[in-house]
N, C-alpha and C positions, 0 to 999 in steps of 0.2 A: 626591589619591591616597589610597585607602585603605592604613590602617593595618594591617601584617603581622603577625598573631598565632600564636606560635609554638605557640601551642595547637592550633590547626587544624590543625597535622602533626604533633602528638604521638599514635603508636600504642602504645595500652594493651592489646591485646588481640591474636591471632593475625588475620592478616588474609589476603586472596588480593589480590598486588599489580594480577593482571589489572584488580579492580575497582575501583582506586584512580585519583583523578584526576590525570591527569599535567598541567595548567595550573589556572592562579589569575588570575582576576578579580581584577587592581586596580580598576578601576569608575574610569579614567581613560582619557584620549585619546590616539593612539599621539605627538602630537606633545612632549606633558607627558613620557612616556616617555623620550622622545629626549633630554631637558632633560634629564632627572634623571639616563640613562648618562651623558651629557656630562660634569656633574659628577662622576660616581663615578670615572668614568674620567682624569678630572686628579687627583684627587688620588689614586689608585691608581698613577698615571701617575709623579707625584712619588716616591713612596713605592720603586716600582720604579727610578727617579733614582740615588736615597740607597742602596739596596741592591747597584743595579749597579757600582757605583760604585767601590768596592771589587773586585768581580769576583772573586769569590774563594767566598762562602760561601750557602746556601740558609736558609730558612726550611720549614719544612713546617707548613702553614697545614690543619689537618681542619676539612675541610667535610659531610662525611659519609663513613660506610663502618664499619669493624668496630671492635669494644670496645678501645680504646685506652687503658683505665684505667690499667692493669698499665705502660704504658710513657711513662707522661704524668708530668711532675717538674713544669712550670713553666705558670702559667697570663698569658695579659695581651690589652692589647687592640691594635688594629691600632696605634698609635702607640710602642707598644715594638716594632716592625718591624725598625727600620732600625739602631736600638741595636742589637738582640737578632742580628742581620744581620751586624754589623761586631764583634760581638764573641763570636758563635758559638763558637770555639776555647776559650774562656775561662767559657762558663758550663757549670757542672757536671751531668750530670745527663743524663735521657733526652730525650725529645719536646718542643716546648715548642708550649703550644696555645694559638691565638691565636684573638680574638673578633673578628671584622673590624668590627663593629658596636659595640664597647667602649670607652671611653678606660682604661688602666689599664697601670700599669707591671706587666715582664714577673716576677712573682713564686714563688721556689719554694716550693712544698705546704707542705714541711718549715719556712718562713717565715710561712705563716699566724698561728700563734700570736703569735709577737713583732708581728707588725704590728696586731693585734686590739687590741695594748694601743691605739692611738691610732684604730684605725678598725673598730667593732665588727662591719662586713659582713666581714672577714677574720678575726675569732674567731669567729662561726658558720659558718665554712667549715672553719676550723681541726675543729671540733666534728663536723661532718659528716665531714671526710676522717679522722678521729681513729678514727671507730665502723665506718669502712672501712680499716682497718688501713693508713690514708694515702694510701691511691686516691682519685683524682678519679672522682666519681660521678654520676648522672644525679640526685641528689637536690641534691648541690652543684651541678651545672650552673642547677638550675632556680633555685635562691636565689641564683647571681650573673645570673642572665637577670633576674629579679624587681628585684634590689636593685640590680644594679651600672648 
């Protein structure tokens, strides 16, 4: 299956969406296909388990749509889910935006710096959201897409 490069949907420029292409050539066969929702779908499957479970609380998971910097506090990866799910009421803060494709506990903005002392991809995050007056940016998004 080819490999998804998040570069080929990055638009740097004013575009017309009429002309844009709405499918993507994996350059696999639809049975591979099947195989590989199979598996996204158990462990997503799980993951919605863990979170129902509870029956009580949401995640709001952005996958795309409008500039959410301003109200984004907490960044992690899909395995801070079911935590971050069961203990909603208790963390502090706005949005919490999760990478579905990450491993990474669900961490506040405001915590970057402390954590940089032991893991230096979160003190150049630190760094970036610091020169954005603490917003989550599309300059940090791309250095935890790179690094993380």
């Amino acid at each position: 299956m080819k490999k998804i490069d998040t570069n080929d949907f990055k638009v740097s420029s004013k575009i017309d969406i009429k002309e844009q292409q709405s499918t993507y050539d994996l350059k696999v066969d639809e049975d591979e296909i099947k195989k590989e929702l199979r598996k996204l779908r158990k462990k997503l499957g799980k993951l919605q388990d863990t979170m129902y479970a509870h029956g009580k609380y949401s995640v709001l998971i952005c996958l795309q749509g409008m500039d959410t910097s301003g109200l984004i506090t907490h960044i992690g990866g899909l395995d801070a889910v079911p935590e971050a799910t069961l203990n909603l009421p208790h963390i502090p803060g706005g949005k919490k935006l999760i990478y579905t494709h990450l491993e990474m506990p669900l961490t506040a903005i405001t915590d970057f710096r402390r954590m940089g002392h032991k893991n230096p991809l979160f003190k150049d995050l630190a760094d970036i959201c610091d020169r954005h007056d603490g917003l989550w940016t599309v300059e940090a998004e791309e250095l935890l897409l790179k690094e993380g």
